[in-house]
N, C-alpha and C positions, 0 to 999 in steps of 0.2 A: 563643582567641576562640570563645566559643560560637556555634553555627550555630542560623539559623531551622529548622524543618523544615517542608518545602512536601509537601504532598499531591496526588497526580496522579489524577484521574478521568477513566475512560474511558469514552466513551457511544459505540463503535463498533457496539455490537451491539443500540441503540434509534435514534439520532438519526442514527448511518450508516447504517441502514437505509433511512433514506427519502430516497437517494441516490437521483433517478431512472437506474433501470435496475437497482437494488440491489434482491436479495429473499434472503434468509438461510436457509438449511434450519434443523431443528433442530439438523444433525450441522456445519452452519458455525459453527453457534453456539457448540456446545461446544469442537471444536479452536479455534474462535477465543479464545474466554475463556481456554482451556489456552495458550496462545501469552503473553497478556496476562498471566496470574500468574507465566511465568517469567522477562519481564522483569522483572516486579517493580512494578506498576501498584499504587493503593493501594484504589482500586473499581474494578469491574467492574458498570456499569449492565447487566443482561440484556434489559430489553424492560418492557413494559406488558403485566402478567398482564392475564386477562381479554380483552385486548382483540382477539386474534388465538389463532389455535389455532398457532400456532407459538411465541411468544412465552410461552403459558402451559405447553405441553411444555418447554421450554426449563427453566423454573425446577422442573418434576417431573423432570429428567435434568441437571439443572447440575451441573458436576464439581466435586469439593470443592477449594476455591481457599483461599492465603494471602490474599488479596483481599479485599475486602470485597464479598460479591455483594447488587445496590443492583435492589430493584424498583421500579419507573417509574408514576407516578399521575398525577390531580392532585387539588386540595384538593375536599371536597366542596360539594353541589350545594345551592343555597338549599334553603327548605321540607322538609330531611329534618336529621338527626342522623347527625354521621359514623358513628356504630353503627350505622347503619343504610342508610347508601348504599350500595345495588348496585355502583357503579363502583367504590367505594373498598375495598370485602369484597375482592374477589379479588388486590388488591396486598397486602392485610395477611396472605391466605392462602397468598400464595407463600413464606411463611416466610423470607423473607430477613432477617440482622441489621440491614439497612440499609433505608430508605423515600424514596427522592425522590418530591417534589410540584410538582408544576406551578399556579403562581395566576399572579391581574394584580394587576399595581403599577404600573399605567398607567390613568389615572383614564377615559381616554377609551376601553381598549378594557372596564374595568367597566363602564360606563353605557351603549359600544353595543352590543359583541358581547356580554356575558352580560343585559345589560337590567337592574341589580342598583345600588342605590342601593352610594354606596362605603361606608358605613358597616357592611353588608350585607357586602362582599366580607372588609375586614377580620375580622370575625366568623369568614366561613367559613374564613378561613388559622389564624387563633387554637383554633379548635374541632377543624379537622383534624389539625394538629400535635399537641394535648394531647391525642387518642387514641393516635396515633404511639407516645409519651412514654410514654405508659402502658400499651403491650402492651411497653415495654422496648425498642425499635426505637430506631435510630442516626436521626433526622429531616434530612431535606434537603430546603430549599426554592431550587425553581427560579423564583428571580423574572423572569418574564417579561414581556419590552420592559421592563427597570429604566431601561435610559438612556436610553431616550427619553420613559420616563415619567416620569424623574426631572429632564427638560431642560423638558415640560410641566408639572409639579405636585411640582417637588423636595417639598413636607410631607406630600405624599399619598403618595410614593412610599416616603420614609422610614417615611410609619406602616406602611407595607404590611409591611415588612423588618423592621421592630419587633416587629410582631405577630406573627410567627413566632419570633421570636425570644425573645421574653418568653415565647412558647409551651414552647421546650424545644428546640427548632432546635438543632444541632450546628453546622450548616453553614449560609449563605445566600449561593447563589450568585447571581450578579448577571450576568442576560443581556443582553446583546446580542444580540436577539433577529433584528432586522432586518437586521445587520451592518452600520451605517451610521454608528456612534462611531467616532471617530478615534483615537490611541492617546492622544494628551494629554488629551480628553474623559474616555476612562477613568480616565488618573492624575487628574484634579480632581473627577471624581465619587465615586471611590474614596477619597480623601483627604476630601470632605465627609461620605460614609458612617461613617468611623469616627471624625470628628470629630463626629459626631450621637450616639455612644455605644454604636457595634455594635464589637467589637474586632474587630481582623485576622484574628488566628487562628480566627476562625470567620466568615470571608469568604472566598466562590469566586467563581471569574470563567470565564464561559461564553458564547465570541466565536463568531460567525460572518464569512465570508470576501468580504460583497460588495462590500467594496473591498481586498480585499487587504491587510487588516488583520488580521488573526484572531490571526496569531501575534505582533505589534505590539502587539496592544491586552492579550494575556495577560501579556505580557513587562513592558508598561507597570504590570496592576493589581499583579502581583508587587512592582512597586519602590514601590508606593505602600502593600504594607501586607499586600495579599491575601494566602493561605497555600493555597490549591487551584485547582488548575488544572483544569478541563474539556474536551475535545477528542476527537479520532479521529484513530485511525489512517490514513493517508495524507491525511488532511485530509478524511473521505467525510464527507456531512452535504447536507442540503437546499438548492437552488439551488447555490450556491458554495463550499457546504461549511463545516464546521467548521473550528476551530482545529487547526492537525495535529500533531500529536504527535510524530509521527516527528521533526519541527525544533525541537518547544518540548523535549523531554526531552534531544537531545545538547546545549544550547545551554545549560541548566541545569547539567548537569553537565561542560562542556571548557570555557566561556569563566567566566575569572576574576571577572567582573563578579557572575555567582551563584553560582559553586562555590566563593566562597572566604566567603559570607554563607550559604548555604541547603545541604540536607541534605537527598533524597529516598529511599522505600524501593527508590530501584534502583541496586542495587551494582554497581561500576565494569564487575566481572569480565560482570555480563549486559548492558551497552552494546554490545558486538557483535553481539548479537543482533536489533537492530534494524532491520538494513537485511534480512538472513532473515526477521523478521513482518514486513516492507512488504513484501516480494514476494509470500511466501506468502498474504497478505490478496489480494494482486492476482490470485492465480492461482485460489484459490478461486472469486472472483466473476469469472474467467475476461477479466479486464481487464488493457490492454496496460500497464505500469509506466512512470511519468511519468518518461523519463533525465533530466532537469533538476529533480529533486526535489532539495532540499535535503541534504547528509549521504547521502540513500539510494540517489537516481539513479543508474543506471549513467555518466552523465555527468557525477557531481557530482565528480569527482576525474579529469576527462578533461583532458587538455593537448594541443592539437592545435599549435599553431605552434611552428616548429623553435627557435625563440629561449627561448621558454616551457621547451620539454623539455632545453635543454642547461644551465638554470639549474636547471629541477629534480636532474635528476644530478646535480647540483654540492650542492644543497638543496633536499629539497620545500618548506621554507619559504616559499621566493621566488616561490610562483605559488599555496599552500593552506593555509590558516587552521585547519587541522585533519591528525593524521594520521586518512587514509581506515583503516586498520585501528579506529580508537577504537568505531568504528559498526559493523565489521562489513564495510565496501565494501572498493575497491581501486582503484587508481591505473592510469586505461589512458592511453598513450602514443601515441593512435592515428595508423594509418596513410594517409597517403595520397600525391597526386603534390605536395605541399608540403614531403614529407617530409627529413629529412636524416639523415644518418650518427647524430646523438644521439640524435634518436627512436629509430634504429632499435636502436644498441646498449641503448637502456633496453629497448624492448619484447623484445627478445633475452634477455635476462636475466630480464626477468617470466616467460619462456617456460623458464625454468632451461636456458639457454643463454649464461653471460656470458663463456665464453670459444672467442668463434668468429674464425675466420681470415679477420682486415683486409680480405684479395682478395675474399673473401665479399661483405662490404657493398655493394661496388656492383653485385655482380650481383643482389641482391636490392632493390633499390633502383627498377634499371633495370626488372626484371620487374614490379615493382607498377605504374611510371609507363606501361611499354606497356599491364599489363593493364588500367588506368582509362583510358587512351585510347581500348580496345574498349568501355568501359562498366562496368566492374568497379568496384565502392566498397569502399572498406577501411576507411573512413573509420567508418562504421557496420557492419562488419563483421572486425569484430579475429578471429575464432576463424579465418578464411579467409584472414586476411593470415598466422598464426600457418601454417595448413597451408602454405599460398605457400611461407613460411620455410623451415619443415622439408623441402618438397618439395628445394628449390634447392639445399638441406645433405645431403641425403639420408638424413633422421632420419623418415621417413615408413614406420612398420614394414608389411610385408607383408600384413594382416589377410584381406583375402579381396579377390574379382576379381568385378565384377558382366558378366556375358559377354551377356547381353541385359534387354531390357524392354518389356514393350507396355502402352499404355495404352487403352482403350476407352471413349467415353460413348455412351450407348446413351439414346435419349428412345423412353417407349415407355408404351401406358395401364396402370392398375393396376384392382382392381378394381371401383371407385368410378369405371370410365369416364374419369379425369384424366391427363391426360399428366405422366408425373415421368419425371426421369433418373437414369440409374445407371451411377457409373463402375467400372467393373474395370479390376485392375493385375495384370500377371505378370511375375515378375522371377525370374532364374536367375541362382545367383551361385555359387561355387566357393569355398570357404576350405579349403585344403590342397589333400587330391587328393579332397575330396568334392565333387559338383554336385547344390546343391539350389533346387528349384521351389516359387516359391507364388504363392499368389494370393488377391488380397483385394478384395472390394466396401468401397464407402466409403458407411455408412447408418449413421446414428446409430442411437441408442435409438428415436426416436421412427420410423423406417424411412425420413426425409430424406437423401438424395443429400448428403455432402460434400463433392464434388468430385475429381477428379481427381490431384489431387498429394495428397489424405489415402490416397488408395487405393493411389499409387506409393509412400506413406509406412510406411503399413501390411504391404503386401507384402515392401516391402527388411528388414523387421524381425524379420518375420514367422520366417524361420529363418534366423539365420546363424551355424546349430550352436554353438561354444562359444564366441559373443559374443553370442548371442540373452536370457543373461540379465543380463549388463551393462548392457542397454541395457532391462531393463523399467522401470525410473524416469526414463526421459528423455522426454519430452514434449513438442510444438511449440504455442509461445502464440501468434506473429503470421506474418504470412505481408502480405509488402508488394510490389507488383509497379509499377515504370517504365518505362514505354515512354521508352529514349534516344535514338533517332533515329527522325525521324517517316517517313514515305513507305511504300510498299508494302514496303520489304525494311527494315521497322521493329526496332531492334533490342530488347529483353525482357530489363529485371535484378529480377531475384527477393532479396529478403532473406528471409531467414527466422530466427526469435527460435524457440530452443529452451532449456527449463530442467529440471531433474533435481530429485530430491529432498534434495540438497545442500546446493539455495539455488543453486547456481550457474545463471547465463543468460549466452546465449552465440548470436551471431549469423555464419549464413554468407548468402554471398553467390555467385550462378550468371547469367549472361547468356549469352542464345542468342537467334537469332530466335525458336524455338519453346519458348514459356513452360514448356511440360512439361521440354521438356532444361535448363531452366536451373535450375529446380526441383528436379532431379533432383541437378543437380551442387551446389547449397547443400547440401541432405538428404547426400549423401555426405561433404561436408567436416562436416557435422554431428555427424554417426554417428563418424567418425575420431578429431575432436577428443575428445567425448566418449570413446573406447577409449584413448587417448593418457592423458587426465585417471586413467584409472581404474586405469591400468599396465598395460592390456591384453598381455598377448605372444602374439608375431604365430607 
């Protein structure tokens, strides 16, 4: 059986841009785009030259990609000749093989928002395209509000999609502009589209998420005909976001329904690499990773009740619709005071532990269910239940002895007459028969106070002679603090989210009354688990 072939476009690095709270350097730009051609994406949207001095560097330093690198427009403006539009010169100058354009095919936002008779706007989509056409450019039209313009004015909407098309259009993707189509809306407009004389294979479809449709509504124009898919990486995009990729590409290629009809440029072998660029996109934009993401969450292959994880052992089938290696992820078994003997010999075993002695389990068992009495969670904190483990078995190699620590905040003026704080950390710690001291303020680049546990963080790292270079690719992303018992002698559980250049993240967990000590003691399970991971010898 011959297979369709679907095409995948990425617009993380134009339309996930304007993720409020998202702003992209040039240099995210490029690793980012590098990430995306090795999975194997079939464009790579960069940005709207001209329009920003980031976006126009971008395309002067874009790395050379199997991809197809797609510069961002939109059609020209009444009263001039596309040869001659200002806005539309600088997209043609980014030299890209490829040109997306942005029009309306929504008769009402032509008439309000451009003021432009529709007879008018069609012209401009028709003129803009056969310049495209004839500098030799790959043409994409982004039809904007198609389905809602096409639920107001289905003939005006289809001429809009014509006229591009007749233009020289390779592609005509069809927006979902306001994310407000339903997925069946899609398949019957999408089935009217190419029953009007546009073929499939030069039909895309470009959702957004404000009902929580995005990847529904992509899924649906696929079965109705489309051949390109639009979206972002973890779903970033305007208001609610795009369509998210991270879910539409494993779901094309693992579930039968389209891997056994459709064929995309990304080969089985770089599917693992998937759940690695969603994080590293998160960590870039220094954003905490969604655990209930689809395929890529750290959650998305979690089995917490003991029923759940004794079927798993028996078969992952019985609780996951995928194996989590397909993507990249993995299978946690987490722990807590619900736990039982199954969870625990699975999570044992993840730990390259499958053959521990019986009498063990409940001492290990017992010791989690006391420690989550004092306030301890394992539950979101597997690398700390994992040390727990090891402690209890005595698989915990000797690494080094932290013998003190102080911590200081100091509120004091600068010279600008403002009162800011500054914290310092001194930690002395022993590995072997050496004792070494350090000490570290905690001041960003911009000379902002980061508090006190970056400073205790800094400091413990800072020398710990021959694991101090083990530990320069480990990094801490979140930092989460609970108050578990209320009243003056309040008790304080600290999580802390730390990840490496691996791709691997990895959460410990400390409770004390005084936030620094409990801080202290996640960062040390931290640091551990990490040297354990790395083969460290003690």
């Amino acid at each position: 059986m011959t297979k369709d072939r679907l095409y995948l476009f990425d617009t993380t690095l134009r339309d996930g841009q304007q993720t409020q709270g998202v702003q992209f350097s040039t240099s995210d730009k490029v690793q980012i785009a590098t990430m995306l051609d090795e999975i194997g994406i079939d464009h790579i949207e960069g940005g709207w030259p001209g329009a920003n001095p980031t976006d126009s560097e971008f395309f002067a330093k874009a790395p050379k990609t199997r991809a197809t690198m797609t510069a961002f427009g939109m059609t020209k403006r009444s009263g001039r000749s596309a040869e001659n539009d200002d806005v539309l010169a600088p997209v043609l100058n980014a030299g890209t093989p490829s040109v997306c354009l942005v029009g309306k095919t929504h008769d009402f936002h032509v008439e309000t928002a451009l003021g432009i008779s529709l007879d008018e706007n069609l012209e401009n989509i028709a003129a803009s395209f056969k310049h495209i056409v004839a500098q030799g450019r790959e043409a994409i039209f982004d039809a904007e509000h198609f389905f809602d313009g096409y639920k107001s004015n289905p003939d005006y909407a289809l001429k809009a999609v014509h006229a591009a098309y007749d233009a020289g259009c390779r592609w005509i993707a069809l927006c979902d502009t306001n994310g407000g189509t339903l997925p069946s809306e899609v398949s019957d407009i999408v089935h009217a589209v190419i029953a009007s004389g546009l073929p499939g294979d030069h039909l895309g479809i470009h959702t957004h998420n404000d009902t929580e449709n995005a990847v529904a509504g992509s899924l649906a124009a696929v079965d109705a005909g489309a051949r390109q898919i639009q979206g972002t990486l973890n779903g970033l995009g305007e208001r609610c976001g795009n369509a998210n990729l991270t879910s539409i590409i494993p779901t094309l290629l693992l579930k039968p329904h389209f891997a056994e009809r459709f064929e995309t440029g990304i080969a089985p072998e770089n599917l693992p690499k998937l759940t690695l660029a969603s994080r590293k996109l998160d960590d870039i934009l220094n954003r905490v990773p969604n655990r209930q993401a689809p395929y890529v969450g750290t959650s998305a292959f979690a089995h917490k009740a003991g029923l759940h994880a004794s079927a798993i052992l028996k078969d992952p089938t019985t609780y996951e619709h995928v194996d989590p290696g397909a993507v990249g992820n993995r299978r946690i078994i987490p722990m807590s005071n619900q736990a039982g003997q199954s969870n625990l010999r699975k999570r044992l075993s993840e730990m390259g532990l499958p053959e521990v002695d019986k009498a063990a389990l409940p001492r290990i068992l017992d010791r989690i269910k006391q420690a989550e009495d004092k306030g301890y969670s394992y539950d979101t904190a597997q690398a700390s239940f994992e040390m727990l483990a090891r402690s209890e078995l005595g698989l915990i190699p000797d690494f080094f002895e932290v013998k003190r620590y102080k911590v200081t905040v100091e509120r004091r003026k600068n010279k600008y007459n403002q009162m800011v704080s500054l914290s310092e950390a001194v930690v002395v710690v022993k590995v072997g028969d050496e004792k070494m001291l350090s000490v570290s303020e905690s001041v960003d680049e911009q000379g902002s106070d980061r508090g006190p546990v970056n400073a205790l963080w800094k400091a413990l790292v800072k020398d710990l002679g021959r694991y101090t270079s083990v530990l320069e690719d480990m990094h801490l992303v979140d930092f989460k603090v609970r108050i578990t018992q209320g009243g003056t002698a309040a008790v304080t559980r600290v999580i802390i989210d730390s990840a490496d250049s691996a791709g691997r993240r990895w959460s410990t967990v400390g409770v004390s009354p005084n936030i620094v000590d409990a801080s202290f003691e996640a960062l040390l399970d931290a640091i551990q688990w990490k040297l354990i991971q790395e083969g460290a010898a003690a």
